[in-house]
C-alpha positions, 0 to 999 in steps of 0.5 A: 920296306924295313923303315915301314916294318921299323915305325909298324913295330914302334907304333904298335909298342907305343899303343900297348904301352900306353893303354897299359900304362891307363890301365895300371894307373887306374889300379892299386899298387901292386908287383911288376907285371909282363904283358901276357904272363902277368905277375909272374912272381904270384904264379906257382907259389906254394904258400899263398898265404905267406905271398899275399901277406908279404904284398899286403905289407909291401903294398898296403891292404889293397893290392893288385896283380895280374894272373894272365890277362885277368887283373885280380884286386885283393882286399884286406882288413874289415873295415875296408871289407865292409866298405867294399861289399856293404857300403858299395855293394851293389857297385861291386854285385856284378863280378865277373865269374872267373874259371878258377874259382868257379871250375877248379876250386868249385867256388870254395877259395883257395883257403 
Protein backbone atom coordinates (compact mmCIF):
# COMPACT_ATOMS: atom_id res chain seq x y z
CA UNK A 1 0.00 0.00 0.00
CA UNK A 2 2.63 2.59 1.23
CA UNK A 3 4.65 1.93 -2.42
CA UNK A 4 1.02 2.63 -4.18
CA UNK A 5 0.56 5.98 -2.18
CA UNK A 6 4.64 6.65 -2.71
CA UNK A 7 4.62 6.27 -6.95
CA UNK A 8 0.46 8.20 -6.57
CA UNK A 9 2.61 11.31 -4.83
CA UNK A 10 5.44 11.18 -7.24
CA UNK A 11 3.26 11.10 -10.32
CA UNK A 12 1.03 13.63 -9.33
CA UNK A 13 4.14 15.95 -8.45
CA UNK A 14 5.70 15.12 -11.75
CA UNK A 15 2.51 16.05 -13.71
CA UNK A 16 2.15 19.58 -11.61
CA UNK A 17 5.93 20.07 -12.49
CA UNK A 18 5.88 19.74 -15.90
CA UNK A 19 2.63 21.54 -16.66
CA UNK A 20 4.12 24.39 -14.98
CA UNK A 21 7.51 24.16 -16.27
CA UNK A 22 5.04 24.50 -20.17
CA UNK A 23 3.45 27.31 -18.63
CA UNK A 24 6.37 29.44 -17.23
CA UNK A 25 8.19 28.62 -20.37
CA UNK A 26 5.75 30.18 -22.63
CA UNK A 27 5.88 33.31 -20.24
CA UNK A 28 8.47 36.46 -20.05
CA UNK A 29 10.96 36.39 -17.34
CA UNK A 30 9.82 37.01 -14.17
CA UNK A 31 10.44 36.39 -10.02
CA UNK A 32 10.21 32.96 -8.48
CA UNK A 33 6.76 31.91 -8.12
CA UNK A 34 5.25 28.89 -5.31
CA UNK A 35 2.25 26.78 -6.50
CA UNK A 36 -0.85 28.39 -5.17
CA UNK A 37 0.74 31.62 -3.67
CA UNK A 38 2.32 32.86 -6.53
CA UNK A 39 5.01 35.38 -6.56
CA UNK A 40 5.23 36.06 -2.90
CA UNK A 41 7.66 38.66 -2.98
CA UNK A 42 4.78 40.94 -5.19
CA UNK A 43 2.00 40.25 -2.36
CA UNK A 44 1.76 43.10 0.20
CA UNK A 45 4.34 45.70 -0.81
CA UNK A 46 3.54 49.07 0.12
CA UNK A 47 5.53 50.75 -2.76
CA UNK A 48 4.40 49.03 -5.94
CA UNK A 49 5.94 51.45 -7.74
CA UNK A 50 9.44 51.44 -6.47
CA UNK A 51 8.66 46.73 -6.89
CA UNK A 52 7.65 47.12 -10.55
CA UNK A 53 10.63 49.41 -11.45
CA UNK A 54 12.99 47.14 -9.47
CA UNK A 55 11.48 43.91 -11.85
CA UNK A 56 11.54 46.18 -14.73
CA UNK A 57 15.42 46.57 -14.19
CA UNK A 58 16.24 43.02 -13.20
CA UNK A 59 13.98 41.48 -15.98
CA UNK A 60 13.75 44.00 -18.61
CA UNK A 61 10.34 45.95 -19.84
CA UNK A 62 8.20 42.92 -20.10
CA UNK A 63 8.00 40.83 -16.91
CA UNK A 64 5.80 38.35 -15.20
CA UNK A 65 4.58 37.34 -11.71
CA UNK A 66 1.98 35.39 -10.37
CA UNK A 67 -0.64 36.91 -8.06
CA UNK A 68 -2.43 33.18 -6.85
CA UNK A 69 -3.29 31.34 -9.34
CA UNK A 70 -3.85 34.28 -12.02
CA UNK A 71 -0.27 35.07 -13.88
CA UNK A 72 -0.28 38.84 -14.52
CA UNK A 73 2.18 40.13 -17.56
CA UNK A 74 3.54 43.62 -17.12
CA UNK A 75 4.32 45.87 -20.11
CA UNK A 76 6.76 48.66 -20.04
CA UNK A 77 8.01 51.49 -22.37
CA UNK A 78 6.02 53.15 -25.43
CA UNK A 79 7.10 51.43 -28.11
CA UNK A 80 6.48 48.17 -26.66
CA UNK A 81 3.06 49.68 -25.34
CA UNK A 82 1.97 50.83 -28.83
CA UNK A 83 2.97 47.12 -30.32
CA UNK A 84 0.71 45.54 -27.80
CA UNK A 85 -2.54 47.45 -27.81
CA UNK A 86 -1.95 49.24 -31.62
CA UNK A 87 -0.17 47.09 -33.64
CA UNK A 88 -1.81 43.61 -32.08
CA UNK A 89 -4.86 45.03 -30.70
CA UNK A 90 -7.45 42.90 -31.46
CA UNK A 91 -5.00 39.94 -30.15
CA UNK A 92 -5.12 41.38 -26.88
CA UNK A 93 -9.20 43.24 -26.84
CA UNK A 94 -10.61 40.05 -25.19
CA UNK A 95 -8.91 40.05 -21.57
CA UNK A 96 -10.07 38.83 -19.02
CA UNK A 97 -11.87 40.76 -16.28
CA UNK A 98 -9.78 40.27 -13.18
CA UNK A 99 -11.95 40.94 -9.69
CA UNK A 100 -9.06 43.31 -8.46
CA UNK A 101 -9.07 45.88 -10.78
CA UNK A 102 -12.61 45.70 -11.58
CA UNK A 103 -14.45 45.47 -7.70
CA UNK A 104 -11.65 46.64 -5.42
CA UNK A 105 -10.06 49.55 -7.57
CA UNK A 106 -13.45 50.03 -9.73
CA UNK A 107 -11.47 49.85 -12.61
CA UNK A 108 -9.05 52.89 -11.89
CA UNK A 109 -5.49 51.03 -11.43
CA UNK A 110 -3.61 51.00 -8.57
CA UNK A 111 -1.60 54.35 -9.55
Amino acid sequence: MGTILSFGIVFLLSAYLLRRHRINSRLPPGPFTLPVLGSVAVMGRPDMVKLYADFRHQYGDVFSFQLGSKVVVVINGYENLRKVFVQQGNVFADRPQVFTFTHVLQGKGEF
